[in-house]
N, C-alpha and C positions, 0 to 999 in steps of 0.2 A: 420526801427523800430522807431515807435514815442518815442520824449523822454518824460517824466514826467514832468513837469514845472509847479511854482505856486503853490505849491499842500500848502492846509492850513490846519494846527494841529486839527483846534476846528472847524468844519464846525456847522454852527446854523440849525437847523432841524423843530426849532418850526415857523420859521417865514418866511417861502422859500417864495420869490418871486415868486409867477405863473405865471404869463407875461412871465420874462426873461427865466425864468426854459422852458416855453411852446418852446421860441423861441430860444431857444439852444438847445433844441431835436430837433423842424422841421430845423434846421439847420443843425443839425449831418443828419437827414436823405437828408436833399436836398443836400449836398455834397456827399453822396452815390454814386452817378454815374460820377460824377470828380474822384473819388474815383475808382470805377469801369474801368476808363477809364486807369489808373496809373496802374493799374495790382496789386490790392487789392484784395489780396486771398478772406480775410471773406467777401467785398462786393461781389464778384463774386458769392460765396458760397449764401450771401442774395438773390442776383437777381436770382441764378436757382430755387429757396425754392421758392422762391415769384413768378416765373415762372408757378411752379408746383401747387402752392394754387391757383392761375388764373384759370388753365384749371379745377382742382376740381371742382371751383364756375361755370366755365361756363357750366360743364358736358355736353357739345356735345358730348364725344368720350366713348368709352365702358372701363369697368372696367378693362379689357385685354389690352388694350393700354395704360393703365392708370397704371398700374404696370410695362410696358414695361416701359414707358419713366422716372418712378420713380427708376430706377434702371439705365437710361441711365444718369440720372442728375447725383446720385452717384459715376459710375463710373468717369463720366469728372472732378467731384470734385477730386477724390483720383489722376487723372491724373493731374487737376491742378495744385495741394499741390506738386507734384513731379518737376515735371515741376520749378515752383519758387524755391523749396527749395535747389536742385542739384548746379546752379550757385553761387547761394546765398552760400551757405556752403561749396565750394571750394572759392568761394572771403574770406569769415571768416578764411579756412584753411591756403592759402596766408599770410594774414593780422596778425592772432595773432598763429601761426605754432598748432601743433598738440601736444597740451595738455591734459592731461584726462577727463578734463569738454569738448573739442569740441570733442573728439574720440569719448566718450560713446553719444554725444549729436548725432553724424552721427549717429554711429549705430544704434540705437535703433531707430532715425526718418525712415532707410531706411527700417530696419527689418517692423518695423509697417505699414510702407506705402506698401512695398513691399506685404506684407500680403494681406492688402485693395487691395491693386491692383488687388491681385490673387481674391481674394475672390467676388472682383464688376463685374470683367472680365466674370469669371464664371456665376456666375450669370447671368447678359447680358447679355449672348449668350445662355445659357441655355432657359430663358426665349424668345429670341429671335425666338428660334427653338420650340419652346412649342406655340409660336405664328403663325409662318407657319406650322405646323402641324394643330393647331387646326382652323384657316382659310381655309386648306385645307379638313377638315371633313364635312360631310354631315349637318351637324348641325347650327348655327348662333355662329358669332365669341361673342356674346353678353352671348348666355344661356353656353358658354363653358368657357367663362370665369370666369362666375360668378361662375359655379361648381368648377373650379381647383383654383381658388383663394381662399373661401370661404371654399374649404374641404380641400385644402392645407394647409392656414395657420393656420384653425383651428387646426389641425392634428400636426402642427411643436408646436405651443403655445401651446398645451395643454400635447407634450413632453416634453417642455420646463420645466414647472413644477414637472415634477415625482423626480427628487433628486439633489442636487448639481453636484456629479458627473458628470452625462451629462451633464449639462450645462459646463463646464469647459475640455471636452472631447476632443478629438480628432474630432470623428464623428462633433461635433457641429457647426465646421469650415463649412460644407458643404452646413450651412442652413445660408444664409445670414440676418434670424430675430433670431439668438441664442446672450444671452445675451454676447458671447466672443466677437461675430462678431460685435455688438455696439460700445463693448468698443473697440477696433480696430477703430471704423471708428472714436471714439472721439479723439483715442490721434492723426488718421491723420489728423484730420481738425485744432488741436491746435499746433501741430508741424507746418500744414500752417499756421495758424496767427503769430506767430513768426520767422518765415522765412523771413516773409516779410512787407512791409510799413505796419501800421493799423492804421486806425480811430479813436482812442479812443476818450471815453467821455473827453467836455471840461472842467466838474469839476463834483463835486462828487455827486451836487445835479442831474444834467443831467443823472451822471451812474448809481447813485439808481432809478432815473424814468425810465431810460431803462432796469434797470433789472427787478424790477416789471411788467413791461408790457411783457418781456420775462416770466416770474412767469405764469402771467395770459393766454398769449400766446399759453405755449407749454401745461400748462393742461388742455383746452379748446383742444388743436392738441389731445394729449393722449385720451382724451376719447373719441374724435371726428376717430382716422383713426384706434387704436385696436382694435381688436376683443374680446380680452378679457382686460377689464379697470387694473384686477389683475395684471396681465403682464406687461401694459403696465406702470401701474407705479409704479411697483418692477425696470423694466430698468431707469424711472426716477429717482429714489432715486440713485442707484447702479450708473448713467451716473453723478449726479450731484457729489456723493462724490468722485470717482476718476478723474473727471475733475476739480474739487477744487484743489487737490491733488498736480497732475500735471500742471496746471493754478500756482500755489505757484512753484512746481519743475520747470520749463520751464521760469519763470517769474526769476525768481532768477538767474537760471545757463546761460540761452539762453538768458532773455531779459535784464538782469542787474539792473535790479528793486532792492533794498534794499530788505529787509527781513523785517523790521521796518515800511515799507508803504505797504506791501502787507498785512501786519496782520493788518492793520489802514484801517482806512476809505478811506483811499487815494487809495486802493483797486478799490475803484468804477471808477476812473478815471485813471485805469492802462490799459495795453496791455491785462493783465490777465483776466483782467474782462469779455473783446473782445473774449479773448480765448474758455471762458469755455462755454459764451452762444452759438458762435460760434460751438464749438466741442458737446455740449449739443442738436441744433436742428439738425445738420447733422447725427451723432450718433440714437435720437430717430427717425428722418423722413425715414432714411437706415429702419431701424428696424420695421418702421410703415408696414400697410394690404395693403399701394398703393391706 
């Protein structure tokens, strides 16, 4: 867990250095993959995302592969997050015994993950089998993809809408773009960043340029990979407030963060910050048409 250091009351906003601001973002990103290499959930979480927008841009493969492998990315994600955070949280149980703040913090990371796990799993294989089936049809794996993608999820999206009820259903679990099954993937990707070491911004003006450019980012992704733009960011609103939420909850109980710097601008250079855009693009990119 990175600690907080340095953090200052009164950051000045009107007079930001561009130089050094420029060159303390391409430094946050050029340690990415030192980062990566340390067993850094959220970068690993960056490099499959950043993975997966490569093969979009270079669109050699059919839209059918291209769902398969956005669903194989998520699943390794929700395996990752498992992965780090099981050792990780038996060392914390060791270290500080079994308290109500670490009890409820296990449970509820394993229930959630545990969930993602079921629900990516599914998925994946479902898809997986939808892919040797429709490979094995008379037809080209290109025009059968485009049909069961394209009538599918228009079909899920535009259930998605008829009442809150469903959305919040039982049934809803079963569709891995229902607005439950989001927020699932959001609180496993920020239960990962707090499990484990994180990156954070190295001050505040660097963590508001990188949330901006997340801002600009994932609504540019939203309109770019939904089918329907409505949907797509009704789950933005819906993913940033209860990742807010829990980025404050998780920051507080799990990362030890004051209460006094999360509600401050010092926010921008916490663990939290990491958390929510983290759990924010993994959440909407699960939830995206692939």
């Amino acid at each position: 867990m990175s600690n907080i250091t340095n953090i200052t009351s009164s950051p000045v906003f009107y007079n930001i250095n561009t130089t050094s601001t420029i060159d303390a973002t391409r430094d946050y990103f050029y340690n990415l993959p030192n980062a990566l290499m340390h067993g850094d959930i959220a970068s690993m979480i960056i490099a499959l995302i950043l993975f997966f927008i490569l093969i979009i841009i270079i669109n050699k493969v059919t839209s059918l592969i291209l769902e398969l492998l956005r669903r194989t990315v998520v699943f390794i994600i929700v395996v990752l997050v498992l992965i780090d955070f099981i050792p990780r949280y038996l060392q914390l149980l060791s270290s500080e015994g079994a308290n109500t703040g670490t009890v409820l913090i296990g449970i509820g990371a394993l229930v959630v993950s545990g969930i993602g796990l079921y629900i990516a799993s599914r998925s994946l294989f479902r898809s997986a089998k939808k892919h040797i089936e429709d490979w094995k049809s008379s037809k080209s794996i290109q025009d059968a993809g485009k049909r069961t993608i394209k009538g599918g999820a228009s079909a899920m999206e535009s259930a998605h809408t008829e009442n809150v009820g469903q959305i919040f259903s039982k049934d809803s679990l079963k569709s891995d773009k229902s607005l439950i099954t989001v927020l699932i993937y959001l609180l496993v990707a920020e239960f990962g960043v707090f499990s484990s070491p994180t990156l954070s911004a190295p001050n505040i003006k660097v963590g508001v340029l990188l949330f901006l450019i997340f801002v600009v980012g994932i609504v540019l992704f939203v309109k770019k990979a939904y089918h329907d733009a409505k949907i797509g960011f009704t789950y933005l609103g819906a993913t940033f407030v209860v990742g807010l939420f829990f980025a404050f909850i998780l920051g507080f109980i799990w990362g030890n963060i004051p209460l006094t710097k999360l509600i401050s601008l010092d926010f921008f250079q916490s663990d939290s910050l990491i958390a929510l855009i983290t759990g924010m693009s993994v959440s909407l990119f699960a939830g995206s048409k692939g």
